[in-house]
N, C-alpha and C positions, 0 to 999 in steps of 0.2 A: 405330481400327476402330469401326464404329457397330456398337450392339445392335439387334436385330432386336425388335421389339417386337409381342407375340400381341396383336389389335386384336379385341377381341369383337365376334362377329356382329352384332347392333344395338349400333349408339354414342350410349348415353341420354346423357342429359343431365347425371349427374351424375357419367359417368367421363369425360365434354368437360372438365368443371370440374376435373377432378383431373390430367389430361393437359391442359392449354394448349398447351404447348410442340409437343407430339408434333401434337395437332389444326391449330396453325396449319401445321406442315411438310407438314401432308397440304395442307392451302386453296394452301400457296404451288405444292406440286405439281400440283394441278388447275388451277387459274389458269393454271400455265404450257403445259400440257399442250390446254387448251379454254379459251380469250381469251373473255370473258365480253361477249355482247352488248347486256346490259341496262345497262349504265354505259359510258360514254364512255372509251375509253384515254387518258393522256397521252402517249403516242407522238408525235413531229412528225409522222411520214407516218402518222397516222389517217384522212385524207383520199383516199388509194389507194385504202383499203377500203370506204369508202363511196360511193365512185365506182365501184370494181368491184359494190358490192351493187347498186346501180339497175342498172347493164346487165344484170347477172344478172335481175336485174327485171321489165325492161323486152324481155329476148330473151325469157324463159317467156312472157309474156304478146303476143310477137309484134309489140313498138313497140321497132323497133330503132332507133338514131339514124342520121339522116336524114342522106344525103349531104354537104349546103351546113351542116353544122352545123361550128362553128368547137371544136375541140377542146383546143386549148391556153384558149380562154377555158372551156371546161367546166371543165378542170381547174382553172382558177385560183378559179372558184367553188367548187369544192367546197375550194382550200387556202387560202381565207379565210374562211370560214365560222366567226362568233363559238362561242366554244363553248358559248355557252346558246343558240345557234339550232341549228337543223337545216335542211336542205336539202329546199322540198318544188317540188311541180309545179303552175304557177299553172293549166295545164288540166292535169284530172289522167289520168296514164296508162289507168286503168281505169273513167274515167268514166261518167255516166248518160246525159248530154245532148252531150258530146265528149272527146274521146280525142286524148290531147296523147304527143308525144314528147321523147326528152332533145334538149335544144335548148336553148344560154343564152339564150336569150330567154325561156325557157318554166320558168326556176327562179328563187328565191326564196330568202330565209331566212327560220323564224318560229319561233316560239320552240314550244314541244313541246304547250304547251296550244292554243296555234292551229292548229297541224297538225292535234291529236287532235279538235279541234271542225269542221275543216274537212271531215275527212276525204277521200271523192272526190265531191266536188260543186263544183261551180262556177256562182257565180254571175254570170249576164252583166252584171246591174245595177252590181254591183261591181269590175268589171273595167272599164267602160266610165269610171267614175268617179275611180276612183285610177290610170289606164291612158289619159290625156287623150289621147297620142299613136297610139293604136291604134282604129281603128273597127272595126267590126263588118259592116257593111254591103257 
């Protein structure tokens, strides 16, 4: 039978220290309860949910995916995906200069400090150059 344990109103720091045990059983119960989206899950089908977070994404923002778009390969990018990359959009959904949809042609993997410096811009210079097979014109 578990005791029920009185948890005072604020949980300084120094009754965390004296309760370990009891504090980690509350983190393991919030975790369980709210999947935390700042860190990466080890789950295998992590890849579901970040394939549902883009459409979720991309429907608010009204770039839904596009008819002719091959769906078994979207998936398959998003379940190979290294896991120090992340999945970004080579033209970005909510761009300045063009406005891209989920399209495997139109994702990438890069690691989280290139996305965070990418952010939504796009460069044509760049695309023209590392993108030898695609013009512009």
């Amino acid at each position: 039978m578990k005791t029920k344990i009185k948890l005072p109103k604020l949980l300084t720091i120094a009754w965390c220290k004296k309760n370990k045990k009891i504090v980690r059983e509350m983190n393991e119960k919030y975790d369980k309860k709210f999947p935390s989206y700042w860190r990466r899950p080890s789950h295998k089908d992590y890849w579901k949910t970040r394939l549902a977070a883009h459409k979720l994404r991309d429907k608010k923002l009204g770039r839904t995916a596009v008819a002719w778009a091959d769906e078994a390969k979207i998936e398959q990018i998003f379940r190979d995906c290294p896991p120090e990359k992340t999945i970004d959009h080579i033209f970005p959904v909510n761009g300045d200069l063009v406005s891209g949809l989920l399209h495997e042609l139109n994702l990438q993997y890069l690691t989280l400090s290139e996305n965070a410096s990418k952010s939504n811009h796009f460069k044509p210079r760049y695309f023209i150059t590392n993108r030898a097979t695609i013009t512009l014109d």
